[in-house]
C-alpha positions as CSV (number, residue, x, y, z in Angstrom):
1,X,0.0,0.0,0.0
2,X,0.9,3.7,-1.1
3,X,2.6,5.9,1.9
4,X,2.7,9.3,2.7
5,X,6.1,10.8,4.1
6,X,7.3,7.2,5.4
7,X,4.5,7.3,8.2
8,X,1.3,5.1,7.9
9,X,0.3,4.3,4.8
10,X,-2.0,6.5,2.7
11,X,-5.6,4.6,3.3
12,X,-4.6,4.9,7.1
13,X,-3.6,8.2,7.2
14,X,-7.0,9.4,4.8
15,X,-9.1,7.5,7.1
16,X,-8.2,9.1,9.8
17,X,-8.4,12.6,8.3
18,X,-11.8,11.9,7.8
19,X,-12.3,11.7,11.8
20,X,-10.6,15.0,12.8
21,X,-10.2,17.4,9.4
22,X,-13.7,17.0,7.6
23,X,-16.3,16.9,11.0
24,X,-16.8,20.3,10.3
25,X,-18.2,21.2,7.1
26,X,-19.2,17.9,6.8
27,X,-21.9,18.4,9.5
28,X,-22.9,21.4,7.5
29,X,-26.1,19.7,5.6
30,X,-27.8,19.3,9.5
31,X,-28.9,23.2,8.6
32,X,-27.8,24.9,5.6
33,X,-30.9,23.5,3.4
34,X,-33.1,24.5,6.1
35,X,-31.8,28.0,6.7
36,X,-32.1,28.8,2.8
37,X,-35.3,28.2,2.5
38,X,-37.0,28.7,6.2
39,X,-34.2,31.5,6.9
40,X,-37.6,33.9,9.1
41,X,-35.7,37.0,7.4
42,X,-35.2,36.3,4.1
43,X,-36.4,33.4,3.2
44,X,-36.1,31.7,-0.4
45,X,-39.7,30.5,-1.7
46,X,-39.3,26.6,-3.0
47,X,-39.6,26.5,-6.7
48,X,-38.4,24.3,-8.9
49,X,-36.3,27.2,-10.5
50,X,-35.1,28.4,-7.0
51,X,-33.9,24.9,-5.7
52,X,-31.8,24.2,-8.7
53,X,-30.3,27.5,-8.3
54,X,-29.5,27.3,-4.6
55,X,-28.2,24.0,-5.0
56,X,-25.9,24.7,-7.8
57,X,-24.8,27.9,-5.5
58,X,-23.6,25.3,-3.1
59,X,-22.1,23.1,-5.1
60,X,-20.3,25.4,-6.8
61,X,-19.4,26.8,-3.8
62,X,-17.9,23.6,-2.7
63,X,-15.8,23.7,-6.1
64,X,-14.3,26.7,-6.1
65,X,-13.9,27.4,-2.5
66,X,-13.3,23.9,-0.6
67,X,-11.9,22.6,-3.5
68,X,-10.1,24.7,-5.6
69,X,-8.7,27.5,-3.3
70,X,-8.1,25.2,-0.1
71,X,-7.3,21.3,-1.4
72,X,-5.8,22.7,-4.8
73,X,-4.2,26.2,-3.8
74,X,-4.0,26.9,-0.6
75,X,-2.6,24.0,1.0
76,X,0.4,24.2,-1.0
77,X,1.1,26.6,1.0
78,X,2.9,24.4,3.9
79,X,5.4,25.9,6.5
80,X,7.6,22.8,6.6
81,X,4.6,20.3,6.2
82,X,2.3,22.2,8.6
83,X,-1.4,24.6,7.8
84,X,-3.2,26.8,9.6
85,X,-3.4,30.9,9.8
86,X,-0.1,30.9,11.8
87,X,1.7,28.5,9.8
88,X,0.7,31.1,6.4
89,X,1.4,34.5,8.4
90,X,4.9,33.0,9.6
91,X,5.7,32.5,5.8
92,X,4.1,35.6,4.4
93,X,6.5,36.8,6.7
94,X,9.5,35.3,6.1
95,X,10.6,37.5,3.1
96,X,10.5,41.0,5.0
97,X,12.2,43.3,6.9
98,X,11.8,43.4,10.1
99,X,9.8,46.6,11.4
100,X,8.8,47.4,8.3
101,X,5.4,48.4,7.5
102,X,4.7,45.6,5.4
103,X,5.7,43.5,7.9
104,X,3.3,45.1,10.8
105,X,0.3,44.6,8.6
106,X,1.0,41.4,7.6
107,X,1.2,40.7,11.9
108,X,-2.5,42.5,12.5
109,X,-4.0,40.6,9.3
110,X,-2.9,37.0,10.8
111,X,-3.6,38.0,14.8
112,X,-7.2,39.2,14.0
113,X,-7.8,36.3,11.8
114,X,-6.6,33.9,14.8
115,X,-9.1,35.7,16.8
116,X,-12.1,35.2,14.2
117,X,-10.8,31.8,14.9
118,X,-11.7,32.0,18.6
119,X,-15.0,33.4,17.4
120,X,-15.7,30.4,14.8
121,X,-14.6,27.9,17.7
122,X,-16.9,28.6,20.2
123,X,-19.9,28.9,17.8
124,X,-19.3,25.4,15.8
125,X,-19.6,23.1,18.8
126,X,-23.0,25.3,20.0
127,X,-24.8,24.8,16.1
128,X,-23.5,21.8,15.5
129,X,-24.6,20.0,18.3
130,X,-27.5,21.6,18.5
131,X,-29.0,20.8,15.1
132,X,-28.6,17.1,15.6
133,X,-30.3,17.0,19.1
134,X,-33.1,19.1,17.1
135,X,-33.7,15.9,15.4
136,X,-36.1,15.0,18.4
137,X,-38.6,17.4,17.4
138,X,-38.8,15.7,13.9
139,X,-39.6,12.5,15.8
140,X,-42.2,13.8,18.7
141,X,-42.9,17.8,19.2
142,X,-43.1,16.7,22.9
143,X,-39.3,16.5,22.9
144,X,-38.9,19.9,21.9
145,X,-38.4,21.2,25.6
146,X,-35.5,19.0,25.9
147,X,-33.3,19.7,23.2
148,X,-31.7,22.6,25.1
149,X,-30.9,20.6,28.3
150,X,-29.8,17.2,26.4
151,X,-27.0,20.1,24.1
152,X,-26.1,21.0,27.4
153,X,-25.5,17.7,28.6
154,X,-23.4,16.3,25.5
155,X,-21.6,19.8,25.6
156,X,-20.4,19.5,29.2
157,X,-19.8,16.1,28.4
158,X,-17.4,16.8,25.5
159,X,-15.5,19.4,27.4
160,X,-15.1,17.6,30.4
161,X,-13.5,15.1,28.9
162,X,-11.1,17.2,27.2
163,X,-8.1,16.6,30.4
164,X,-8.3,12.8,29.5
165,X,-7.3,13.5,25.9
166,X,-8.4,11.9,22.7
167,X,-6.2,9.5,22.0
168,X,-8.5,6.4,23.6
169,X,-11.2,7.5,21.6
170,X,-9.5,9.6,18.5
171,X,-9.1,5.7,16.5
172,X,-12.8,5.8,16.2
173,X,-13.7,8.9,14.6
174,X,-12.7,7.5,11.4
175,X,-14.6,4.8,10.9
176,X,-17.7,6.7,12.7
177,X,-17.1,9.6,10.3
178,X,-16.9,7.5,7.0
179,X,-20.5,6.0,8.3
180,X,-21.7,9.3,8.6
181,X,-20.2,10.2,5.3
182,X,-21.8,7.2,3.6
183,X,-25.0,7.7,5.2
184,X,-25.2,10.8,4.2
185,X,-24.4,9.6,0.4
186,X,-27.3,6.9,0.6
187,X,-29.6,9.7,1.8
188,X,-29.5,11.7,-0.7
189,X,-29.1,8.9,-3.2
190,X,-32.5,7.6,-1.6
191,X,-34.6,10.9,-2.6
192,X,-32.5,12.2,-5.6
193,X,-34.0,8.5,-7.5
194,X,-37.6,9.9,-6.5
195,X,-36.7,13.5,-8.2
196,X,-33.5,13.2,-10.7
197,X,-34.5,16.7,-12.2
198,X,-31.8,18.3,-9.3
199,X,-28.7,16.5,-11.3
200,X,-29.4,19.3,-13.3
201,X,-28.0,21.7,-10.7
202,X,-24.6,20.7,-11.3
203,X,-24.7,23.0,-14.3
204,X,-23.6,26.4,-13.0
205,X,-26.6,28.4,-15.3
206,X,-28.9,27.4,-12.9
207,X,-26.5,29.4,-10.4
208,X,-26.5,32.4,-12.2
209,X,-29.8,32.2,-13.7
210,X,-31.3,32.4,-10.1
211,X,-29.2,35.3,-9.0
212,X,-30.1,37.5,-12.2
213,X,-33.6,36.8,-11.9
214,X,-33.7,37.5,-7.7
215,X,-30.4,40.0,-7.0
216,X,-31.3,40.9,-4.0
217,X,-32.8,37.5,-2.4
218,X,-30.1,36.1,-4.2
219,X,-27.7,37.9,-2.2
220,X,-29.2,37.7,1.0
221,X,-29.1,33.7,-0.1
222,X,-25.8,33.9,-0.1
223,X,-25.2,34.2,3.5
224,X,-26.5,30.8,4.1
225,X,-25.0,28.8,1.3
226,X,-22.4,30.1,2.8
227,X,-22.6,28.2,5.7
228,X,-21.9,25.1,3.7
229,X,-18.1,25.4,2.6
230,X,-17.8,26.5,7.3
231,X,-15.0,23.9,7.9
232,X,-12.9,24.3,4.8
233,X,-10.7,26.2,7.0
234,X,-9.8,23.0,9.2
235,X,-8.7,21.6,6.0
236,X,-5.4,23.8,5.9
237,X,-5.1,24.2,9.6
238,X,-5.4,20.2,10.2
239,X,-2.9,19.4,7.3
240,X,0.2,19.0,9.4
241,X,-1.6,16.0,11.4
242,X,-1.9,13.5,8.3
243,X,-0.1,15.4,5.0
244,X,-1.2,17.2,2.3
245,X,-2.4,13.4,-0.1
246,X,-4.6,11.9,2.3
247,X,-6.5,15.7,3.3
248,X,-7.1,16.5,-0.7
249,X,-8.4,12.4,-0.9
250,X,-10.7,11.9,1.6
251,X,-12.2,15.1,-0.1
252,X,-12.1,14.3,-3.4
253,X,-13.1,10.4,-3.2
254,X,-15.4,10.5,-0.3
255,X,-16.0,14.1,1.4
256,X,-17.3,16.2,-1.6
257,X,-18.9,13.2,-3.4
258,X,-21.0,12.1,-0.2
259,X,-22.2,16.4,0.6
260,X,-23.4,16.8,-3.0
261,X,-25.6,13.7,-3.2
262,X,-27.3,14.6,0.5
263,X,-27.8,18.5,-0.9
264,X,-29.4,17.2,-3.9
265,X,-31.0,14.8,-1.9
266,X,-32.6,17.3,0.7
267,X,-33.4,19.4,-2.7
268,X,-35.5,16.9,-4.3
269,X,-37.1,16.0,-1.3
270,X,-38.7,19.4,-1.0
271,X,-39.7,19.4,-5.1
272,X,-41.9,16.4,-3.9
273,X,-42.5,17.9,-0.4
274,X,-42.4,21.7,0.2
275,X,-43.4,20.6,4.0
276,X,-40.4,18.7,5.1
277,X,-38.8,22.0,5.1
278,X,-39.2,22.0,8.8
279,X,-36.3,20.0,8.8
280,X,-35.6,18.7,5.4
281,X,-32.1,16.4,6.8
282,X,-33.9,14.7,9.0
283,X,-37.1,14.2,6.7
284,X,-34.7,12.5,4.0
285,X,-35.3,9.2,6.4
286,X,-38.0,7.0,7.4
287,X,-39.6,7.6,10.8
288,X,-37.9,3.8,11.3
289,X,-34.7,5.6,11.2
290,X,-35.0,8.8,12.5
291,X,-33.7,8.1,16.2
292,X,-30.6,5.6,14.6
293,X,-30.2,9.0,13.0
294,X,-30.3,11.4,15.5
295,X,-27.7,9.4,17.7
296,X,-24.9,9.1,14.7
297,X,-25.4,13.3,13.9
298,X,-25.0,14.1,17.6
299,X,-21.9,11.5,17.7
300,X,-20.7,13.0,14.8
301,X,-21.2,16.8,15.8
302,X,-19.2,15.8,18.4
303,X,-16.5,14.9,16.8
304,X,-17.0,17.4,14.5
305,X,-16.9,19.9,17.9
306,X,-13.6,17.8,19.0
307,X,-11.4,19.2,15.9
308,X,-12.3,22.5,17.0
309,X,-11.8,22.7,20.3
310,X,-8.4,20.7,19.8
311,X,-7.6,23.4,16.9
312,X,-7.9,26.2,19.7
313,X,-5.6,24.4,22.2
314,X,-3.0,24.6,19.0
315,X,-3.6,27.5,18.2
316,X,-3.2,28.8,21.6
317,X,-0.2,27.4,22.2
318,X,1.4,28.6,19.0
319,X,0.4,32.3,19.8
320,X,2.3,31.9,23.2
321,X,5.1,30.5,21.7
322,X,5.2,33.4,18.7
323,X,4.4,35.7,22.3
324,X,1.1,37.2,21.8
325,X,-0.5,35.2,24.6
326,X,0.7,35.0,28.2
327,X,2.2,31.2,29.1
328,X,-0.7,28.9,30.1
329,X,-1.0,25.6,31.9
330,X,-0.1,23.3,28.9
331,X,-1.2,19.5,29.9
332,X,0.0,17.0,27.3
333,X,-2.6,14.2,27.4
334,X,-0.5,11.4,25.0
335,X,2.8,10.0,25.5
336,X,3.6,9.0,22.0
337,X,1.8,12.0,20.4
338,X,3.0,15.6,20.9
339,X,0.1,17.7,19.3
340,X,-2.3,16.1,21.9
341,X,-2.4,18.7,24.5
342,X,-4.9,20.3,27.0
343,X,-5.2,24.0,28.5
344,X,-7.3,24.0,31.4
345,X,-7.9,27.7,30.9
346,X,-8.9,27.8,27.3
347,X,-11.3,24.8,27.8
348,X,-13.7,26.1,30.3
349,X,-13.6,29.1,28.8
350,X,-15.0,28.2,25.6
351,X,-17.2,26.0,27.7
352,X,-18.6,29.3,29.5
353,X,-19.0,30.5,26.2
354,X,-20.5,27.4,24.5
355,X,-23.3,27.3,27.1
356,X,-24.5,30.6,27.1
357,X,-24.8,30.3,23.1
358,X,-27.0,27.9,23.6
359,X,-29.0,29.2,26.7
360,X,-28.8,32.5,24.6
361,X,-29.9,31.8,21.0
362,X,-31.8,28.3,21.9
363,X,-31.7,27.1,18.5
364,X,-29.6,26.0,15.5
365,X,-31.7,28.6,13.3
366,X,-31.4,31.7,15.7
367,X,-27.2,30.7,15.9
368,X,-27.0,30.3,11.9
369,X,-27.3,34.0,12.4
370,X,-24.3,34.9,13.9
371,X,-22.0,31.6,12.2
372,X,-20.4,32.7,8.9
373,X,-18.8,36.4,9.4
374,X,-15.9,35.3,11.4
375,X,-15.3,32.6,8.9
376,X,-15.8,34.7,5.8
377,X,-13.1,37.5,7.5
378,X,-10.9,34.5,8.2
379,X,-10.8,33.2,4.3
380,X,-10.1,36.9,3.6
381,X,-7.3,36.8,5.3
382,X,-6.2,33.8,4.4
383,X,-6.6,34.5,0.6
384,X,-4.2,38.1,1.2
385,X,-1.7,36.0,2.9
386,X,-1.7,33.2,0.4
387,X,-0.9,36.0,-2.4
388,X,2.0,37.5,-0.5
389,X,3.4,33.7,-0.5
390,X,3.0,32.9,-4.0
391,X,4.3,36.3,-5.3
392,X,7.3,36.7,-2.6
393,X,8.3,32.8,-2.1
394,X,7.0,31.1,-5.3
395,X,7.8,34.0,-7.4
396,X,5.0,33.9,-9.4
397,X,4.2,36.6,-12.1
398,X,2.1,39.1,-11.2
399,X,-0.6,38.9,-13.6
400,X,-1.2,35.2,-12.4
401,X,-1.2,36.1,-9.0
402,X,-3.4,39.0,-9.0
403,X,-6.0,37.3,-11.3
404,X,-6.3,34.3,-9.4
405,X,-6.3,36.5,-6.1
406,X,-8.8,38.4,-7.9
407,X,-11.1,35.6,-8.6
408,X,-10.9,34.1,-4.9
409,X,-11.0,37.4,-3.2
410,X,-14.5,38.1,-5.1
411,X,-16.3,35.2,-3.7
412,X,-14.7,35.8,-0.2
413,X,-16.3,39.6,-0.3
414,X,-19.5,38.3,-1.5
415,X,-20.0,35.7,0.6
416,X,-18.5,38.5,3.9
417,X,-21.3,40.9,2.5
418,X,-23.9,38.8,2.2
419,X,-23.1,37.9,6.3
420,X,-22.8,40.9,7.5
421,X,-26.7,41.5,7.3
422,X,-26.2,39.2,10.2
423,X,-24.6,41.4,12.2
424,X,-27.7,42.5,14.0
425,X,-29.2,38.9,14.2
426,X,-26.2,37.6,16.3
427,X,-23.2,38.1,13.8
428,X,-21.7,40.6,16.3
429,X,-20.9,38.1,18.6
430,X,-18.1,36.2,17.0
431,X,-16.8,40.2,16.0
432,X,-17.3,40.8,19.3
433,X,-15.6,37.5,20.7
434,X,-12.8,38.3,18.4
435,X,-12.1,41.7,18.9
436,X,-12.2,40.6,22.6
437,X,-9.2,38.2,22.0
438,X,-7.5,40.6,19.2
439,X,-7.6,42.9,22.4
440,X,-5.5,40.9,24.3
441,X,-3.1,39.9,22.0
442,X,-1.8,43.0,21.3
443,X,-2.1,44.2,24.7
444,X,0.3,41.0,25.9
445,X,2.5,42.2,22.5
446,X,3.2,45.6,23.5
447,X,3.2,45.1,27.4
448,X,6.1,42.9,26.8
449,X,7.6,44.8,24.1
450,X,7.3,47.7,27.0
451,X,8.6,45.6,29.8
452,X,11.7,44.7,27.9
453,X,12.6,48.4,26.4
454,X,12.4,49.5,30.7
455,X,14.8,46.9,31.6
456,X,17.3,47.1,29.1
457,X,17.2,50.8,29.9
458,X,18.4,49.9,32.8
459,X,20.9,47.1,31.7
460,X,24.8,47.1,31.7
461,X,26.6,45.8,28.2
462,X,27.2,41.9,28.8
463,X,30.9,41.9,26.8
464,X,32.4,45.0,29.1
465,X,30.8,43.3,32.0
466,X,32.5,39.5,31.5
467,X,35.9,40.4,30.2
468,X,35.8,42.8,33.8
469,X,34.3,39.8,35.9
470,X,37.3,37.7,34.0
471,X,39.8,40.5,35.4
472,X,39.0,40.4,38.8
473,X,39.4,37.6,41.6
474,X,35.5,37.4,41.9
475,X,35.1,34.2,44.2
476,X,33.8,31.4,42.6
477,X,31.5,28.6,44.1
478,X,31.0,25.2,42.6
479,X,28.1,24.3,40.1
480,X,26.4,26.0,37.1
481,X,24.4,29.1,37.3
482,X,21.9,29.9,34.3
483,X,20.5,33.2,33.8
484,X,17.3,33.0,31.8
485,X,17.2,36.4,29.3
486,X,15.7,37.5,25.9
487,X,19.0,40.2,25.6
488,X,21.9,38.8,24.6
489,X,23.7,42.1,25.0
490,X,22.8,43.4,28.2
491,X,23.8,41.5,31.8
492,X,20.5,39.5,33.0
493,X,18.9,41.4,35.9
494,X,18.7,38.5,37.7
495,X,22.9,37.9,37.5
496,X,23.1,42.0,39.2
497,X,21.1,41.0,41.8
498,X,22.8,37.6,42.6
499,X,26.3,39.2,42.7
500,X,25.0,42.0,44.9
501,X,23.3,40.1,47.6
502,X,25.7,36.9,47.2
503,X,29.0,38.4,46.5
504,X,30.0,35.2,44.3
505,X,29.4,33.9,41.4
506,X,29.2,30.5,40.4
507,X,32.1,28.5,38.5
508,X,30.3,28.3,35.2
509,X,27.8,31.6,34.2
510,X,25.3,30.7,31.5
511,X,23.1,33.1,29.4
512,X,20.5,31.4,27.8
513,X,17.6,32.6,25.3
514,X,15.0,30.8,23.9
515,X,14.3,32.0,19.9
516,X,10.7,30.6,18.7
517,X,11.8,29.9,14.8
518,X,9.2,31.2,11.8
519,X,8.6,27.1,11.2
520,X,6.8,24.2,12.9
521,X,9.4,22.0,14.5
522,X,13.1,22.4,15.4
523,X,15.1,19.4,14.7
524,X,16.8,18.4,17.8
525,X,20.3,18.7,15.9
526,X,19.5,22.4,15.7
527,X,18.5,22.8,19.3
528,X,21.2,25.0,20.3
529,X,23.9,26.8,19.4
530,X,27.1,27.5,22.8
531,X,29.3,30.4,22.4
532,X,32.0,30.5,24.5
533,X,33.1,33.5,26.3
534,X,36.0,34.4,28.9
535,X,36.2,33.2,32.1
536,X,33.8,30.2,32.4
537,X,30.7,32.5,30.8
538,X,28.4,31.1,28.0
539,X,25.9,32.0,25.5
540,X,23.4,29.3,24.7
541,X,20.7,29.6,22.3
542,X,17.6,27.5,22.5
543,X,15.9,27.2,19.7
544,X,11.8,26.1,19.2
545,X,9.8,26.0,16.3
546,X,6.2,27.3,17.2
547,X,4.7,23.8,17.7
548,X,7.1,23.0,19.6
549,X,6.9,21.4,23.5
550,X,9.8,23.6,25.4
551,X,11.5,21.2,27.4
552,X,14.7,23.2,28.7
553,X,16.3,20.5,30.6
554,X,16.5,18.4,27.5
555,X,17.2,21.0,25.3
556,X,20.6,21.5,27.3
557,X,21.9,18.0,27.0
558,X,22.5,18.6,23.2
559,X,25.0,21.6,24.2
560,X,27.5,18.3,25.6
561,X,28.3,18.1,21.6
562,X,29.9,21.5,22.2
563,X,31.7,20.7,25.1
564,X,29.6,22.1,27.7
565,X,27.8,19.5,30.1
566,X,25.4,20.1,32.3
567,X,24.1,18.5,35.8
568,X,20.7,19.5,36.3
569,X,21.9,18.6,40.1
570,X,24.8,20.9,40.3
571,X,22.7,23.3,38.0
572,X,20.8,26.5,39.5
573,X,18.3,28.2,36.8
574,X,18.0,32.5,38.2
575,X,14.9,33.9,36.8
576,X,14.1,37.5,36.6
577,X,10.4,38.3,38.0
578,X,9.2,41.6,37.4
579,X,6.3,43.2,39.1
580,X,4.9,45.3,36.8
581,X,3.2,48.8,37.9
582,X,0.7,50.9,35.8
583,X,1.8,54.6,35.2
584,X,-0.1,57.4,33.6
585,X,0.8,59.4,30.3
586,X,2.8,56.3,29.3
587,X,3.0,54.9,25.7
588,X,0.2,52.8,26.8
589,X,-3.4,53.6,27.7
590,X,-3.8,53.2,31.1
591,X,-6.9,50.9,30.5
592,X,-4.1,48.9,28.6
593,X,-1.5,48.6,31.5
594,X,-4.6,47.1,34.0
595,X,-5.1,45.0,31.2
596,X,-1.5,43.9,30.6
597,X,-0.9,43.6,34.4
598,X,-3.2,41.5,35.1
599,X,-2.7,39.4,32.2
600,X,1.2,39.4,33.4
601,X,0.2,38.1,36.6
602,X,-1.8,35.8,35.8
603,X,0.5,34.1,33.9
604,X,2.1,30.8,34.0
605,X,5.3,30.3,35.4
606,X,8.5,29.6,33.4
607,X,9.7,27.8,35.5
608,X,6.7,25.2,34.5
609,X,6.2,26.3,31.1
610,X,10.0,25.4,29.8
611,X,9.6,22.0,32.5
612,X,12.6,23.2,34.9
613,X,12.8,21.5,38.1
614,X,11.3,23.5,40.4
615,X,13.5,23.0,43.0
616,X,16.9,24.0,40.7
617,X,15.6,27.5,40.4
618,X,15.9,30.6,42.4
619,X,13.6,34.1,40.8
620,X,14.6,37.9,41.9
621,X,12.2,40.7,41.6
622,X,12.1,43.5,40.4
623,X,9.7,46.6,39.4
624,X,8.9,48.6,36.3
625,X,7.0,51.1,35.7
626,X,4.9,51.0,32.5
């Protein structure tokens, strides 16, 4: 059997994409029919004309966006093997100056579209789930009252379980996933045999011909055909987990064969019955089936919720690494698998957030309002990135580049447009959400940024300061001392405090930084880099990639290759701690500092977060004044 990258072999590898890349948008045909046609704004009136035309809207929308901009274009763009927003903004980045202009725009477009991301996360696992519970009101309106509470239930559930990890139960959302995939094929297979007219929708004209004759229902249409290409994001971001192969053929073979047939399904249903609009998914089976039904959706929602929530623990994790969130409690809940991790702190947030969606907009329907906006931004974004890559890495011409950015960017616009109608409906929560988390981003940015300029005000050159310390009959005590600092050229503040109280210094001094690379992964080979300097001092460099797990202590065995051993027993780690204070008229809005400062105490220690010993490590304070 074929294999991808010398890992499992291809069938392996696509069958598991299936479980954790495709949950998403391939949970989408739970509501999107319904909210085209029983959207209570603007709803579009079931006609033969007008179902062909919405259906070839989606399935075109499938082509060109899923399939053409994502599987074909997009996910070329990999960052050493590795998707996602971050993964794109680190190489858009790569060719630039630093400070430059370009190079500060290119930073807010990919931190607001990681926010929209925070905004899309909490939403998916609120609609998703909820539309499948819904399915009890198809079987009995008696169960309506309990759809809420049973969400509820599976949504604690899920996060709850989140500390445990999903490795025990991450082998199973395959083969779940490819039933669900080929359930929903026989579906629509089923009902498109009863009304074979909709094959006709796969002509575009039909597209077209229903937006000419109804512009502006057409366009307010658009806003929930939209809500069938949600997910094509996870696509890119998920790559890194399986390859590039087995992502573009579970699409192509299974994904967008199986959500075409259950569209067209669901659209001949309501030729022959304009009534089972109420919920025309769960209509497309017999009443025999309906509860069978009802239990695989939720299962797969679930799942489907899973990708997401693990998506924000990466992504999380990345945006501490690059340093635009403070350090967080990072739980790693596999021992063979490094990407499965768990922050407590990000979980029951977008738990909190989760439930009162639910309690807040009650039903799939009222949340379809406010899901597409921060998804539409994010494929803006991703589409301005992706030309910056292909023009500054790949070097392609500019007429190719522009034309095909062109073409991409006006679907993105239209489909942004036609959502921000929403806004009022509920799409101002995920701008909300997001500007919430874009907030403190670059609040944490510039705090540091701050932080760092008052101290090295304060600092004394490191070269003067060794080749002196080297001079003088300093007494020196046994063991290793390492000064954690981000200034290479400056004396740690820690190391001035140490030799003021202490009066000694310890045989060997060692500066050490930790540089968080523009790629995935670090090699282990390329950990660090020792620089020898007079009188028993060193520079080390630790090097990261951004999904990287810092692991400090064995990090510094590789610096043995460069003749430098260390004994984490005979090894003391000194740790600056500043305690930061909020001062007015600074280059920070006051509102800004309270912001920062609690965020900066409320951080996570280093000490954890780089897995020293706690008992090897001694901190000094000191205070600055933003």
């Amino acid at each position: 059997m074929t294999t991808t990258s010398g890992r499992k072999p291809l069938g392996t590898l696509t069958l598991a994409a299936l479980g954790v890349v495709y949950g998403d948008i391939g949970t989408s045909p739970l509501y999107t029919i319904k909210e085209v046609f029983a959207n209570e704004h603007h709803p579009v009136p079931i006609t033969p004309e007008n179902v062909l035309g919405i259906l070839s809207l989606i399935v075109w929308s499938l082509i060109i966006v899923v399939t053409i901009k994502y599987v074909i274009f997009i996910m070329r763009a990999d960052n050493k093997g590795e998707g996602g927003l971050m993964a794109l903004m680190a190489l858009a980045l790569r060719p630039l100056t630093d400070g430059s202009r370009a190079q500060r725009t290119i930073l807010m477009l990919g931190i607001f579209g990681t926010a929209l991301f925070y905004g899309d996360g909490v939403i998916t696992p609120a609609i998703s789930v909820l539309s499948a519970v819904e399915g009890l009101e198809v079987a009995t309106p008696a169960l309506k009252a309990y759809v809420v509470p049973l969400t509820l239930l599976v949504l604690i559930g899920l996060f709850s379980f989140q500390r445990k990890g999903t490795g025990g139960i991450g082998a199973l959302f395959g083969p779940v996933m490819l039933l669900w995939f080929a359930t929903l094929a026989v579906l629509g297979i089923a009902n498109i045999a009863a009304e074979p007219a909709v094959i006709a929708a796969l002509n575009p004209l039909h597209a077209e011909a229903f937006l000419a004759a109804n512009p502006t229902l057409g366009f307010f249409a658009l806003g929930a055909v939209f809500l069938a290409v949600t997910g094509a994001e996870t696509l890119y971001a998920d790559m890194g987990h399986f390859g590039r192969h087995p992502v573009q053929l579970a699409w192509l073979v299974l994904v967008l064969p199986a959500l075409v047939l259950n569209y067209f399904g669901q659209g001949a249903l309501l030729l022959a019955h304009p009534a089972a609009i109420e919920n025309p998914f769960y209509r497309l089976i017999p009443a025999w089936g309906l509860y069978p039904l009802v239990g695989l959706a939720t299962v797969a929602t679930v799942i489907a919720s899973q990708a997401v929530i693990s998506g924000a623990f990466s992504m999380t994790q990345q945006a501490i690494q690059l340093g635009y969130l403070p350090r967080m409690e990072v739980q790693h809940t596999s021992e063979s698998e490094i990407g499965q991790i768990y922050l407590p702190a990000i979980n029951w947030m977008l738990l909190a957030s989760v439930i009162g969606l639910v309690l807040g907009f009650k039903s799939s329907t009222n949340l379809a309002a406010a899901y597409g906006i921060a998804v539409s931004g994010m494929m803006i974004i991703t589409t301005l990135l992706a030309y910056i890559v292909a023009r500054k890495l790949w070097h392609w011409p500019l007429a190719a580049s522009i034309a095909l950015t062109a073409a991409f960017l006006t679907v993105d616009v239209g489909f942004l447009s036609a959502n921000v109608i929403k806004i009022e409906d509920g799409g101002w929560f995920p701008l909300v959400f997001g500007l919430m988390v874009l907030t403190v981003m670059m609040t944490w940015r510039r705090g540091r940024t701050l932080v760092g300029e008052r101290v090295r005000s304060d600092a004394l050159p490191l070269d003067p300061f060794v080749a002196d310390i080297a001079a003088n009959k300093i007494t020196r005590v046994p063991g290793t001392a390492v000064f954690m600092t981000q200034d290479m050229k400056n004396v740690p503040f820690a190391l001035l405090h140490s030799l003021k109280h202490y009066k000694v210094l310890h045989m060997r001094i060692v500066f050490l930084t930790v540089t968080v690379m523009d790629i995935p992964h670090v090699a282990d080979t390329n950990r660090v880099a020792v620089e020898k300097l007079p009188g028993e001092f060193y520079r080390v460099k630790v090097f990261y990639g951004f999904m990287d797990q810092p692991d400090l202590p064995a990090a510094l065995e590789w610096c043995a290759e460069s003749g430098l051993d260390f004994d984490m027993m005979e090894t003391t780690f000194f740790l600056g701690r500043e305690t930061v204070i909020p001062g007015f008229g600074g280059e920070m809005a006051y509102w800004r500092s309270l912001l920062f400062i609690a965020l900066f105490r409320n951080a996570g220690s280093a000490t954890a977060f780089f897995k020293i010993p706690s008992n090897r490590v001694v901190e000094l304070g000191s205070q600055v004044v933003l």
